[in-house]
C-alpha positions in Angstrom: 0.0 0.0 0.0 1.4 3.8 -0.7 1.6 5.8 2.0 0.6 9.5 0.9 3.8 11.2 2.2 1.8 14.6 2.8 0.1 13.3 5.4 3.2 12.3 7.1 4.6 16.0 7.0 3.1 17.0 10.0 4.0 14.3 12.2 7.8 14.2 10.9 7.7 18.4 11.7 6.2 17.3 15.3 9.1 14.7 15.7 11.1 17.3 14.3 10.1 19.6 17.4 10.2 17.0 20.0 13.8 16.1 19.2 15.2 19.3 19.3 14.1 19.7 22.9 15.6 16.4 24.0 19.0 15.6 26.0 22.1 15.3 23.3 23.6 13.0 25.4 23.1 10.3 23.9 24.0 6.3 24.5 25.2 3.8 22.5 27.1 1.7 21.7 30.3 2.4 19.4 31.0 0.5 16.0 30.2 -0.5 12.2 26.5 -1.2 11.2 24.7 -2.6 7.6 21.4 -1.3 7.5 18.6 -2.4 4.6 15.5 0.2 4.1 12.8 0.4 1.8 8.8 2.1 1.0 7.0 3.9 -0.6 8.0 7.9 -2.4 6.1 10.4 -4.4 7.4 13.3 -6.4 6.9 17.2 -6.4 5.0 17.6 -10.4 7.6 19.6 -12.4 7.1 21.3 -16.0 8.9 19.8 -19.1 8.2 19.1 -22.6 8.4 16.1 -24.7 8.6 16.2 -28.4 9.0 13.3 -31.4 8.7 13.0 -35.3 5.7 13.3 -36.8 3.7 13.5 -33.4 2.8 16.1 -31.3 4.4 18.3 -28.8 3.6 17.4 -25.0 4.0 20.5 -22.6 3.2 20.9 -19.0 3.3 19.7 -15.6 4.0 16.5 -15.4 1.3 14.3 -13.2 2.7 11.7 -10.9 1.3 8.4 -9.2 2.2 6.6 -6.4 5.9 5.3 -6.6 8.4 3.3 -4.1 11.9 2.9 -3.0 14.9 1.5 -1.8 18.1 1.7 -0.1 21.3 0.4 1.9 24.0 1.4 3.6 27.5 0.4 5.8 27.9 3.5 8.2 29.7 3.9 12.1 28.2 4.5 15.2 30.7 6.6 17.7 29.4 5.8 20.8 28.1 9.6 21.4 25.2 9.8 19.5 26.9 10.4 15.7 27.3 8.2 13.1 28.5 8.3 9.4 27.5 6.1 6.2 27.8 5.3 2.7 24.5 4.5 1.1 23.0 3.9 -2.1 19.0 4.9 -3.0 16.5 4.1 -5.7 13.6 5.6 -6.3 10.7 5.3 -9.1 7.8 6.9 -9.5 4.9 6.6 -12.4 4.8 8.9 -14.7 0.5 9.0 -15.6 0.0 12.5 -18.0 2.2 15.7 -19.6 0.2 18.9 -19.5 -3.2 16.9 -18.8 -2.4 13.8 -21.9 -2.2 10.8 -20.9 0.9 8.9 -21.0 2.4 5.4 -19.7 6.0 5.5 -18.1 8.0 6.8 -14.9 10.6 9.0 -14.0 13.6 7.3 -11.6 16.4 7.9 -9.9 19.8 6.1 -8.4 21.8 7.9 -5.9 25.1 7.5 -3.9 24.6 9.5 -0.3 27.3 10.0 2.2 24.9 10.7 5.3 25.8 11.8 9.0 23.2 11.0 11.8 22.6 12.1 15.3 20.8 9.7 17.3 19.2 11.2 20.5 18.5 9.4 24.0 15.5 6.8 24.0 12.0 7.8 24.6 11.1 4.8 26.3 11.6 1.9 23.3 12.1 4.9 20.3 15.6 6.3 20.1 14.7 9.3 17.6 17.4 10.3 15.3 17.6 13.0 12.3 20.3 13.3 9.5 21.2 15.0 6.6 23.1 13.7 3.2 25.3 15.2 0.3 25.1 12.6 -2.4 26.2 12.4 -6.3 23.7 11.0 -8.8 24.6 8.1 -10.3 21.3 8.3 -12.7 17.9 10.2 -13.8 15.8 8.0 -15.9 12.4 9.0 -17.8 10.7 6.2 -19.8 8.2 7.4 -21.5 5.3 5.7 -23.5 3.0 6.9 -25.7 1.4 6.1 -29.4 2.5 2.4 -28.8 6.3 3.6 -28.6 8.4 4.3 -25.8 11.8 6.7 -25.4 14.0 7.1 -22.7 15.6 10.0 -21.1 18.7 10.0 -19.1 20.9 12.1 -17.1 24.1 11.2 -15.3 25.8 13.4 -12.2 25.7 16.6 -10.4 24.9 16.8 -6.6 22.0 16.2 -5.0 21.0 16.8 -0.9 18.9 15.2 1.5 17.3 15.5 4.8 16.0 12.7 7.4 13.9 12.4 10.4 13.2 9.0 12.0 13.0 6.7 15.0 14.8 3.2 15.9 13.5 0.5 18.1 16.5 -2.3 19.3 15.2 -5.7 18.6 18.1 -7.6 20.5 21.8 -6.3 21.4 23.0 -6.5 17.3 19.3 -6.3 15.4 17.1 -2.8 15.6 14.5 -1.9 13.1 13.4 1.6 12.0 11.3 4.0 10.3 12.2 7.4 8.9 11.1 10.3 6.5 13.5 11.3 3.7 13.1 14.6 1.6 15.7 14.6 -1.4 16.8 17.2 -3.8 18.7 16.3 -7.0 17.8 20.1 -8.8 16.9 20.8 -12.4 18.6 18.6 -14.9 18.9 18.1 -18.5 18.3 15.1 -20.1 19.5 13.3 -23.4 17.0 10.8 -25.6 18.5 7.2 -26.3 16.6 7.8 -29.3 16.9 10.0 -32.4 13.9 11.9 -33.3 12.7 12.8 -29.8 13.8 15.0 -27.4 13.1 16.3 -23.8 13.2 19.7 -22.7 12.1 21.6 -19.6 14.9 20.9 -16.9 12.6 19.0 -15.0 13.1 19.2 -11.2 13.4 16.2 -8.8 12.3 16.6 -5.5 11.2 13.1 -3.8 10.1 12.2 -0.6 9.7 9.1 0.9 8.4 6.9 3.8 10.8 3.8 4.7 11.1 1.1 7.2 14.6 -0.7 7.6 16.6 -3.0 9.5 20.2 -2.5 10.9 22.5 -5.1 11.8 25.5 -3.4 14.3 29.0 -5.9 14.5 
């Protein structure tokens, strides 16, 4: 089931608040960590246009339906409430009309994030944690279908940013599970067809965010 991530907004500001008023003295346990995440995502519309031979020009906002994602890391917990990791995202969303046509396709994204946390003390079982991440994109992809024939759009680097807000419960001394809000923001880009004959113009922006739920192992 999608999660509509707008209705999350409010309780992630909330957790937001509640965090910042919390003792930073935080407790646990020093060393390396794998952790697994993964949910659901939608995307901010952006305005682009999509052109072919012999078939009409598509421009306007782009309308997008429910989409999901995915993640994993290897990071290391200090012992006083920061930790650092190395993690890869993807994210795809459906792609369902240009300017109010209909059109098949989606628009997705894979991202390398270098992300620092700081995990606060526990409220009761939750230890609540936020982050932030400067990542490079390894790939924007748009397929695109329409009049039985599909193109694709691509884009490859530039910097994208990221914040987080979550919580973590321990499951056993080495096992915890989580849940977290992510809002990302890889910009306006420009993006090349595989194809000759078509072409995509617009710099269209992407700004996901996404719900997840994920599982850390700690050595």
């Amino acid at each position: 089931m999608i999660i509509p991530i707008k209705s999350l907004i409010p309780f992630a500001l909330a957790g937001v608040s509640l965090t910042c008023s919390l003792s930073v003295a935080a407790q646990e346990k020093a060393g390396l960590y794998v952790t697994a995440y993964g949910g659901s995502s939608t995307l901010a519309s952006t305005n682009f246009t999509e052109s072919r031979t012999a078939m009409a020009t598509l421009n306007g906002k782009g309308d997008f339906g429910g989409g999901t994602g995915l993640g994993g890391a290897i990071g290391q917990r200090y012992g006083n409430g920061w930790a650092a990791e190395l993690a890869w995202d993807y994210r795809s969303h459906k792609l369902n009309s240009i300017g109010g046509v209909p059109v098949t396709g989606d628009f997705a994204s894979t991202t390398v994030f270098l992300n620092g946390y700081y995990r606060f003390q526990k409220m009761g079982v939750v230890r609540p944690f936020v982050g932030a991440g400067l990542g490079y994109v390894t790939e924007l992809d748009i397929d695109l279908s329409r009049g039985g024939s599909e193109q694709e759009y691509s884009h490859r680097g530039g910097l994208a940013t990221q914040v987080i807000v979550g919580g973590e419960v321990d499951l056993s001394d080495r096992w915890s599970a989580s849940a977290d809000l992510r809002w990302s923001n890889m910009g306006s880009r420009s993006f090349k067809s595989a194809n000759a004959g078509s072409a995509l113009g617009g710099k269209p922006k992407y700004q996901p965010a996404s719900f997840n739920l994920g599982v850390t192992y700690r050595f």
